[in-house]
TIRO-2110 file (N, C-alpha, C; in Angstrom, 1 decimal):
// TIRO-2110
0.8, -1.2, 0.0, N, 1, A
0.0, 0.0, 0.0, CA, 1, A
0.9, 1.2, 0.0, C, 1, A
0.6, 2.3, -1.0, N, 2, A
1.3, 3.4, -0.8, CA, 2, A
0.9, 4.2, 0.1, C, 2, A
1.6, 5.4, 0.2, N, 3, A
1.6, 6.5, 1.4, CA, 3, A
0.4, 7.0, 1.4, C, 3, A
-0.1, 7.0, 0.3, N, 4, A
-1.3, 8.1, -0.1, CA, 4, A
-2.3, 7.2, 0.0, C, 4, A
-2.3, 5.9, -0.5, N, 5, A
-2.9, 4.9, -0.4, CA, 5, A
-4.2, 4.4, 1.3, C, 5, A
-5.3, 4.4, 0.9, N, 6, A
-5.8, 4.3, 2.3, CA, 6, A
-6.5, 3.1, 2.4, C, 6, A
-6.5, 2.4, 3.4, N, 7, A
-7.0, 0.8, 4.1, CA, 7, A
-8.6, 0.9, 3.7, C, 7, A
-9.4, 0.3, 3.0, N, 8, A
-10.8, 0.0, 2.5, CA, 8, A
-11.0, -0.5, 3.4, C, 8, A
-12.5, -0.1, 4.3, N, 9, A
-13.1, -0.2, 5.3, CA, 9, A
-14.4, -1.3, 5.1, C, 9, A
-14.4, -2.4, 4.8, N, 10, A
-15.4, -3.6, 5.1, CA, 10, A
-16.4, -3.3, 6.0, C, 10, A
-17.5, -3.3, 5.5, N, 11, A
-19.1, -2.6, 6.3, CA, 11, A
-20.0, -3.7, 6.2, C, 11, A
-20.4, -3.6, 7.8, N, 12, A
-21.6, -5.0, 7.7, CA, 12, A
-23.0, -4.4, 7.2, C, 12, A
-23.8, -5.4, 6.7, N, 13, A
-24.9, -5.1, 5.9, CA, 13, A
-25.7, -3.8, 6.6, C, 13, A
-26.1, -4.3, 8.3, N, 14, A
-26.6, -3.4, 9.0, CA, 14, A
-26.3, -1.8, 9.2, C, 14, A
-25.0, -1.7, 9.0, N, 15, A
-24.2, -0.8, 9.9, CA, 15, A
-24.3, 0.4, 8.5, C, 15, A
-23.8, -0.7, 7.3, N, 16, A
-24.3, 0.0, 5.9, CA, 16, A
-25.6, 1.1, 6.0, C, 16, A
-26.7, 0.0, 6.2, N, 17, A
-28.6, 0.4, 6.1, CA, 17, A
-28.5, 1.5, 7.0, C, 17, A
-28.0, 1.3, 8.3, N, 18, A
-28.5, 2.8, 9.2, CA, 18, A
-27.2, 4.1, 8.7, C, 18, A
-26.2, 3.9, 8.2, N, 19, A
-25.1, 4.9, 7.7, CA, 19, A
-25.1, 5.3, 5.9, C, 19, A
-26.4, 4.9, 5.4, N, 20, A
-26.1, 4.6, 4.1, CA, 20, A
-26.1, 6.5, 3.5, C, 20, A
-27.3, 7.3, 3.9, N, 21, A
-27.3, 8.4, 3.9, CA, 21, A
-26.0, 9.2, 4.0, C, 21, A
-25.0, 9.0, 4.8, N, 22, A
-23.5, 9.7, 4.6, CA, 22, A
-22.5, 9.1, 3.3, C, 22, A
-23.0, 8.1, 3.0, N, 23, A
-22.2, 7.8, 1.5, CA, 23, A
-22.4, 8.1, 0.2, C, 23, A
-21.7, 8.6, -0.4, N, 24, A
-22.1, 8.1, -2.2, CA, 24, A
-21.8, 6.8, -2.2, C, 24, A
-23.4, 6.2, -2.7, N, 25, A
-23.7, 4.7, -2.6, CA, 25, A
-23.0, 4.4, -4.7, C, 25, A
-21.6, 3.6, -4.7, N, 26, A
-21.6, 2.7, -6.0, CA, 26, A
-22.0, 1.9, -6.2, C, 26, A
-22.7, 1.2, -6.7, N, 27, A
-23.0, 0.1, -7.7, CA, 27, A
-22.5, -0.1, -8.9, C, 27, A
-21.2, -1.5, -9.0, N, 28, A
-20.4, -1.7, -9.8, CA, 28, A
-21.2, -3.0, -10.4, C, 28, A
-22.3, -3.2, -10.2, N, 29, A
-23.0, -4.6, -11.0, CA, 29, A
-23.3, -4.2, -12.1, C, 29, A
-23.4, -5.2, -13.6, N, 30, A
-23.7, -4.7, -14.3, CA, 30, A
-25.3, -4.6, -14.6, C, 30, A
-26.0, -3.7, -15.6, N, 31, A
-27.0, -3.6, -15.6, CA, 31, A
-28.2, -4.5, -15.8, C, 31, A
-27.9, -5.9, -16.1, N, 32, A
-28.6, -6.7, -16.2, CA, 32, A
-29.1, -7.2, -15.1, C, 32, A
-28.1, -6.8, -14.0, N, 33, A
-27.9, -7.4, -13.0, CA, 33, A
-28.9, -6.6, -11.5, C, 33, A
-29.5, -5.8, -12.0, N, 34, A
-30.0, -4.4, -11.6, CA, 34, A
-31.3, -5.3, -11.2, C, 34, A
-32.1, -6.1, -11.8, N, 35, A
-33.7, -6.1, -11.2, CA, 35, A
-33.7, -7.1, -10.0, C, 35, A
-32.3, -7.4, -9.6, N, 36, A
-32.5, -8.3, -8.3, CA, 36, A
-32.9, -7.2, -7.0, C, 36, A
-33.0, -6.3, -7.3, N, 37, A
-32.6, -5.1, -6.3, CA, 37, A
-32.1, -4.2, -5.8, C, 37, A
-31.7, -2.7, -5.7, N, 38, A
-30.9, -1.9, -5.4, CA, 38, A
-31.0, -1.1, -4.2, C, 38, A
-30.2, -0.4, -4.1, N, 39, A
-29.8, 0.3, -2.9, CA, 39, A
-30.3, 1.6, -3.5, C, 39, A
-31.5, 2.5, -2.5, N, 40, A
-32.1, 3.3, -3.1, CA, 40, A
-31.2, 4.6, -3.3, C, 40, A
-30.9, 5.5, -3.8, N, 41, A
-29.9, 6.2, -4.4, CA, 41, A
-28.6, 6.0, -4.7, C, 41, A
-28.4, 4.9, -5.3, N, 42, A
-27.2, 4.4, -5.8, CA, 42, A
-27.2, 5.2, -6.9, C, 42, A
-25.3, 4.8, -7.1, N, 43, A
-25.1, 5.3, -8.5, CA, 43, A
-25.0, 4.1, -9.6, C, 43, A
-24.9, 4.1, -10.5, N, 44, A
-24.6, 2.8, -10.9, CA, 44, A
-23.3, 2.9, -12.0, C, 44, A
-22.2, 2.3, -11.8, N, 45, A
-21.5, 2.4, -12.7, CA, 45, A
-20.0, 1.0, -12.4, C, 45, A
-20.8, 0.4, -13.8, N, 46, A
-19.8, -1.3, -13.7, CA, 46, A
-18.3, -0.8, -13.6, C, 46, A
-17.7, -2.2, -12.8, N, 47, A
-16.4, -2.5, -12.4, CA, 47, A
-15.5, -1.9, -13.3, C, 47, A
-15.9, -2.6, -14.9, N, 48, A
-15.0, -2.6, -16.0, CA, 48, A
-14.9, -0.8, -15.6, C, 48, A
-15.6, -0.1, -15.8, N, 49, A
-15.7, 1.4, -15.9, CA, 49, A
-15.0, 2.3, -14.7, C, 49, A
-15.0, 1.6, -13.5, N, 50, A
-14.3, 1.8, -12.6, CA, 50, A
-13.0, 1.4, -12.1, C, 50, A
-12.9, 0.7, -12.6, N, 51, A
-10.6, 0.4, -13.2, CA, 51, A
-10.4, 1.4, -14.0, C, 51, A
-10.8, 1.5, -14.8, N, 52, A
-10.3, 2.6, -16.1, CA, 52, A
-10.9, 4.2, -15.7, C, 52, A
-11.8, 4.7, -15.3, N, 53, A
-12.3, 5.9, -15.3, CA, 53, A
-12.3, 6.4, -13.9, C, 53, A
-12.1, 5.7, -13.1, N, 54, A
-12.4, 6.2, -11.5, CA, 54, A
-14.0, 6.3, -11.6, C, 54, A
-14.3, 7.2, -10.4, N, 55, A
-15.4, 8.3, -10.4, CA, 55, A
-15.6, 9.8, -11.0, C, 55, A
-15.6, 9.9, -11.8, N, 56, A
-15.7, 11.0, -12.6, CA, 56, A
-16.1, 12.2, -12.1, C, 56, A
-15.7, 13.4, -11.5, N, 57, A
-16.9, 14.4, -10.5, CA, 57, A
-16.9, 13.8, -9.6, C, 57, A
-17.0, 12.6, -8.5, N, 58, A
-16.4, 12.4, -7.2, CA, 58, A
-15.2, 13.2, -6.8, C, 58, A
-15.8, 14.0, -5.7, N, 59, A
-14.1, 14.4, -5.1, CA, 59, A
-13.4, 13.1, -4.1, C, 59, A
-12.6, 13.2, -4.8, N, 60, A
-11.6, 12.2, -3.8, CA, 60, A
-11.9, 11.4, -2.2, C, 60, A
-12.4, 13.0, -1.8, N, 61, A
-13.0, 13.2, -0.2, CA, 61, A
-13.7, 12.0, 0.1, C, 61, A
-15.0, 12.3, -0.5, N, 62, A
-16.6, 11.6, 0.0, CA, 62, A
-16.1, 10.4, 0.1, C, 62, A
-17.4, 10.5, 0.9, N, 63, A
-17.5, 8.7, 1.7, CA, 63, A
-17.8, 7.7, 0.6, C, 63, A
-17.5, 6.8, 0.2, N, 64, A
-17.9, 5.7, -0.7, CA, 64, A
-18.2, 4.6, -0.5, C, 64, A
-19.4, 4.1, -0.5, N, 65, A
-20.0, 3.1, -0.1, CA, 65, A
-20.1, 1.9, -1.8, C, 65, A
-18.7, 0.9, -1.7, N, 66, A
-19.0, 0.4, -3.1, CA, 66, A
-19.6, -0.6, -2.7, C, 66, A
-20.9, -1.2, -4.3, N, 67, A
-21.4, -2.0, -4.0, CA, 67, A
-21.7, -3.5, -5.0, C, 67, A
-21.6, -4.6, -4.9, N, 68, A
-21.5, -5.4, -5.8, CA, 68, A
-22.8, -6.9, -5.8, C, 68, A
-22.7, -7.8, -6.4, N, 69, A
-23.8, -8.9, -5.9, CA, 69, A
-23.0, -9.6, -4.5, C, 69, A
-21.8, -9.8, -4.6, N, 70, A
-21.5, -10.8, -3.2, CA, 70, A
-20.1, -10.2, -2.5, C, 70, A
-19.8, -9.0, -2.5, N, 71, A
-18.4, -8.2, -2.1, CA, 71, A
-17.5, -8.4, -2.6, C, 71, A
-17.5, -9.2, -4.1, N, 72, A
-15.8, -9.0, -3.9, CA, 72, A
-15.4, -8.4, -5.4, C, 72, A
-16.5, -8.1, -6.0, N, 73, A
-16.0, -7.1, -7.0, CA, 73, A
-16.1, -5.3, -6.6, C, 73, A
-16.8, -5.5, -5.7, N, 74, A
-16.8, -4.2, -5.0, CA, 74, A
-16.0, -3.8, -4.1, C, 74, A
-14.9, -4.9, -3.9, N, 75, A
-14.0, -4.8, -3.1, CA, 75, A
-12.6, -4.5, -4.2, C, 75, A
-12.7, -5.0, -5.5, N, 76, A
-11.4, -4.5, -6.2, CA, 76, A
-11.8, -3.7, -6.8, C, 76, A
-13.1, -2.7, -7.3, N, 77, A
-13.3, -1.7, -7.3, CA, 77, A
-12.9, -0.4, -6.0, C, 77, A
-13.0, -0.7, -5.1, N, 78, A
-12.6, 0.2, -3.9, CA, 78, A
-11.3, -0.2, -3.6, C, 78, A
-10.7, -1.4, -3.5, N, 79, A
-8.7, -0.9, -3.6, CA, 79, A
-8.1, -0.1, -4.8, C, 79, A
-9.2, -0.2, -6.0, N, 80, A
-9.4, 0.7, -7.2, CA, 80, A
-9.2, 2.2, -7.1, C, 80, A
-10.2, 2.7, -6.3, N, 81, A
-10.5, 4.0, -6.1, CA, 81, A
-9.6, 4.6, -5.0, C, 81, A
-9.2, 3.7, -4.0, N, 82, A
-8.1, 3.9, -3.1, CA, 82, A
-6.6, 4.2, -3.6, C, 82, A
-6.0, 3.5, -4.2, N, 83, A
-4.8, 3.4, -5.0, CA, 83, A
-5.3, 4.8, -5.8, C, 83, A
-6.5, 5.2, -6.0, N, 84, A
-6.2, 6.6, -6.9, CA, 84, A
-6.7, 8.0, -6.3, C, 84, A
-6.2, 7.2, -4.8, N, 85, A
-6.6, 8.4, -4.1, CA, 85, A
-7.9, 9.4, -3.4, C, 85, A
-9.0, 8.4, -3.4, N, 86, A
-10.0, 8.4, -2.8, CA, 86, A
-9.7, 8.1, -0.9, C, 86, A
-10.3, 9.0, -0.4, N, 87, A
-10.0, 8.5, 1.1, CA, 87, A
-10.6, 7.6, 2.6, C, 87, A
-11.6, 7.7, 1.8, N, 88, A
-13.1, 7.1, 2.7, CA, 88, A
-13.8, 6.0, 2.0, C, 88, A
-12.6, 5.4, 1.6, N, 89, A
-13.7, 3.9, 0.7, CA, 89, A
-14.2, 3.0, 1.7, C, 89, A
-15.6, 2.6, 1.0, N, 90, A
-16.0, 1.4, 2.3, CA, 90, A
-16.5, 0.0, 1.3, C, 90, A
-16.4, -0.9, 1.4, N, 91, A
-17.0, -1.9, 0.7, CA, 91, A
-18.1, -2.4, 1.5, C, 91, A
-19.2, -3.0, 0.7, N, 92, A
-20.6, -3.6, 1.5, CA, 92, A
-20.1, -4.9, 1.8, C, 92, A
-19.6, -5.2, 2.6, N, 93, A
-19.3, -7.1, 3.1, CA, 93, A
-20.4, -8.0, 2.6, C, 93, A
-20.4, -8.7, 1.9, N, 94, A
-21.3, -9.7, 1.7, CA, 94, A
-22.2, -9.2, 0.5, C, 94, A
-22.2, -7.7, 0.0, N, 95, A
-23.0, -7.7, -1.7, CA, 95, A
-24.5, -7.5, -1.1, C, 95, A
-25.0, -7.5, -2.5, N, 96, A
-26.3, -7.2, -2.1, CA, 96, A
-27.3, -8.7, -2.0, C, 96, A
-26.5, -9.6, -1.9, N, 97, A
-26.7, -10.9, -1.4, CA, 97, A
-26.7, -10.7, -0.2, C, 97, A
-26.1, -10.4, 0.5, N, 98, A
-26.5, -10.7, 2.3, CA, 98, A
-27.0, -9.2, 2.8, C, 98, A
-27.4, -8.3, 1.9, N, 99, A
-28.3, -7.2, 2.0, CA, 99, A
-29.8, -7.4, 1.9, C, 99, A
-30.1, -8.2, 0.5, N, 100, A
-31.3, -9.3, 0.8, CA, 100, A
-31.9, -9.7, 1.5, C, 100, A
-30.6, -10.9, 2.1, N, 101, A
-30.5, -11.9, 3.1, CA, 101, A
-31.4, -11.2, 4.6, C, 101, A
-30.7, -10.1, 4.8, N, 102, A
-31.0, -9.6, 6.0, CA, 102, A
-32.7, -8.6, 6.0, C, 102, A
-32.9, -8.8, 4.4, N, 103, A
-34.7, -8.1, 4.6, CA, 103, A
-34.4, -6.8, 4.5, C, 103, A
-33.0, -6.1, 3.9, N, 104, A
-33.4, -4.6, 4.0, CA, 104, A
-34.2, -4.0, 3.1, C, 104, A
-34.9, -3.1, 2.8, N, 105, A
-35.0, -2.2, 1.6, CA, 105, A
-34.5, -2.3, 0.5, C, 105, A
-35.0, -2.6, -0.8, N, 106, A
-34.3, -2.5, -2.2, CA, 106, A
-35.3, -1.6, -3.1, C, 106, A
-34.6, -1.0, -4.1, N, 107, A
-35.6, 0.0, -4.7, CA, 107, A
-35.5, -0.9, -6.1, C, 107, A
-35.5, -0.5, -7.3, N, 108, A
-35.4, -1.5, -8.7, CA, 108, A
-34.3, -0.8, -9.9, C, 108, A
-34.1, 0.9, -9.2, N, 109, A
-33.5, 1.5, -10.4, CA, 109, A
-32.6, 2.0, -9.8, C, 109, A
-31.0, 2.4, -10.1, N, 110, A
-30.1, 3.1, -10.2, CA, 110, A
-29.8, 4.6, -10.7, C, 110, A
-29.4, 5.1, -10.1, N, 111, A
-29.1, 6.5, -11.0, CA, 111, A
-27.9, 6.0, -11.4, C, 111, A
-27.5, 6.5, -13.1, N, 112, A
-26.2, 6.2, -13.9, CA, 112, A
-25.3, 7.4, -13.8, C, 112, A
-23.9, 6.4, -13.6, N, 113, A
-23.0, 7.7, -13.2, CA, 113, A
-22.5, 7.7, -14.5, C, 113, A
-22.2, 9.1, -15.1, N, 114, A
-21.7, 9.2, -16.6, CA, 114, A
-20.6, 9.4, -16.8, C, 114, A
-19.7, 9.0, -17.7, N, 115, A
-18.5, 8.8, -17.9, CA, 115, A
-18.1, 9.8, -19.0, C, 115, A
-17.4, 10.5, -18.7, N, 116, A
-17.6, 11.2, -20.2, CA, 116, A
-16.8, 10.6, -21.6, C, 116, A
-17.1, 10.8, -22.5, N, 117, A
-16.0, 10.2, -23.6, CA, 117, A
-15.2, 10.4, -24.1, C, 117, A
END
């Protein structure tokens, strides 16, 4: 890990649901993948796009809550966003599989975060 580099913070499903309000919520699933459920104000913008582009208009700063089906692509999206200097990354432990699991709230649509070309 570099200097600049900051430790991604692993969040349990719960702890996510009552804190979700202080994050910009990612969704790195792809769009197909969208009518199992979402996290209501999410952004949505796939893995592939977040290796390559970062967060586009994210400052660095904000809190980031990334999110994927079972944590672990949302987890090398956010060592992603960390290595490029984002400071407050958090990954959802367990996806929106054990977000489910636990009966929270899911909405059906994403807001798309746009990449420019």
């Amino acid at each position: 890990m570099s200097d600049t580099q900051q430790e991604v913070v692993d969040l349990e499903v719960q702890l996510a649901h009552h804190s979700r309000a202080r994050f910009t919520v990612i969704d790195v699933r792809q769009p197909y993948e969208m009518p199992s459920g979402v996290i209501d104000n999410a952004f949505n913008l796939p893995l592939d796009k977040v290796l390559t582009d970062g967060l586009p208009g994210v400052p660095t700063r904000a809190r980031i809550l990334v999110v994927c089906r079972s944590g672990i692509r949302s987890m090398e999206a956010a060592r992603a966003l960390s290595a490029r200097g984002y400071t407050a990354v958090h990954n959802l432990r367990g996806g929106m599989v054990a977000w489910l699991e636990d009966g929270l709230p899911v909405g059906r649509s994403t807001i798309a975060l746009r990449v420019p070309l």
